[in-house]
Every structure is written in structure tokens, then in C-alpha cells.
N, C-alpha and C positions, 0 to 999 in steps of 0.2 A: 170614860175619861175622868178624869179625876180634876175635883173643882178646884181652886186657885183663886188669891186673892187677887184683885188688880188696881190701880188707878190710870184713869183715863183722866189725860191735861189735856183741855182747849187752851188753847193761844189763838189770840185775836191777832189781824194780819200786821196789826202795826207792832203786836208785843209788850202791849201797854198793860191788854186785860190776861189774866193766867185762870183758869177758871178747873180745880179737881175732883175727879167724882170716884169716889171708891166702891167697886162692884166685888160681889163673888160669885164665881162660875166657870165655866171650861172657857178655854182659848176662841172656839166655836161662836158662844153666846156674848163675849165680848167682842169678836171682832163683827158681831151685827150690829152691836149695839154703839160701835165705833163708827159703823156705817151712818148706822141714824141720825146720830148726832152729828156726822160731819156733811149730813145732806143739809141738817137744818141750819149749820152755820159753815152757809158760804164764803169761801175767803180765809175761813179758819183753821190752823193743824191741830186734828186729832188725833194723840197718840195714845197707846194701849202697852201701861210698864206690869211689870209683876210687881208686888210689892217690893219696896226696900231694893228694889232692877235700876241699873241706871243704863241701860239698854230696853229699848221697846221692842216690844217683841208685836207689834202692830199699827202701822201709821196711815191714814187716810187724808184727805186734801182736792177740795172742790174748786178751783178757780172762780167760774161762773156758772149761772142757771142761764137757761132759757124756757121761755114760757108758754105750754103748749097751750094755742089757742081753742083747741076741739074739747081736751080733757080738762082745762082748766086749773092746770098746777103745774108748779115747779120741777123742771128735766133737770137737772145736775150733769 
């Protein structure tokens, strides 16, 4: 696979905060890494553009957690 730039935008739920993170890597490693980030911020759209894309080509989105009381963390 052939690497690619990307930017991944968090948007907070109310739209207030825009927050950019520019990665390079396969389609693959960013949409984990889209995961990730969109486990840690609940509530918030993570989307995954190519560079200079005004089309995403990867969007993730967690409503709520709940919290599993045996394992002790956060379910998505």
C-alpha cells in the first residue's frame, strides 16, 4: 500500500472546539488511529481527509461509554 498524507479533524459535540492532527501512512494505519482517537473522545467526530480532500474518506463517532465494572475501563 502506498503511504498518503492525511489529516484527521476532531470536532467537539457542540462544534465550538476543531482540533487537527496531520499523519502519514496507509488508509489502514489511519483508520486505527481514527479509531483511537475517537474512543478517547467521547461524543466527538473523527474524521480521516487526504490531504488538500474535502471528502473523508474515514469517519468514526462514539455516542457513549459504559463502564465495565470486572475490567475496569471504558466500553465505547
Amino acid at each position: 500500500m502506498e503511504t498518503e498524507k492525511f489529516e484527521i479533524v476532531i470536532t467537539s459535540p457542540n462544534a465550538k472546539d476543531i482540533k487537527t492532527i496531520t499523519m502519514e501512512g496507509t488508509l489502514d494505519e489511519v483508520k486505527v488511529k481514527t479509531d483511537h482517537i475517537a474512543r478517547e473522545n467521547i461524543g466527538s467526530i473523527v474524521s480521516a481527509f487526504a490531504t488538500n480532500g474535502f471528502k473523508s474518506v474515514y469517519q468514526k463517532h462514539y455516542l457513549s461509554a459504559i463502564k465495565c465494572l470486572s475490567a475496569e475501563r471504558l466500553s465505547p
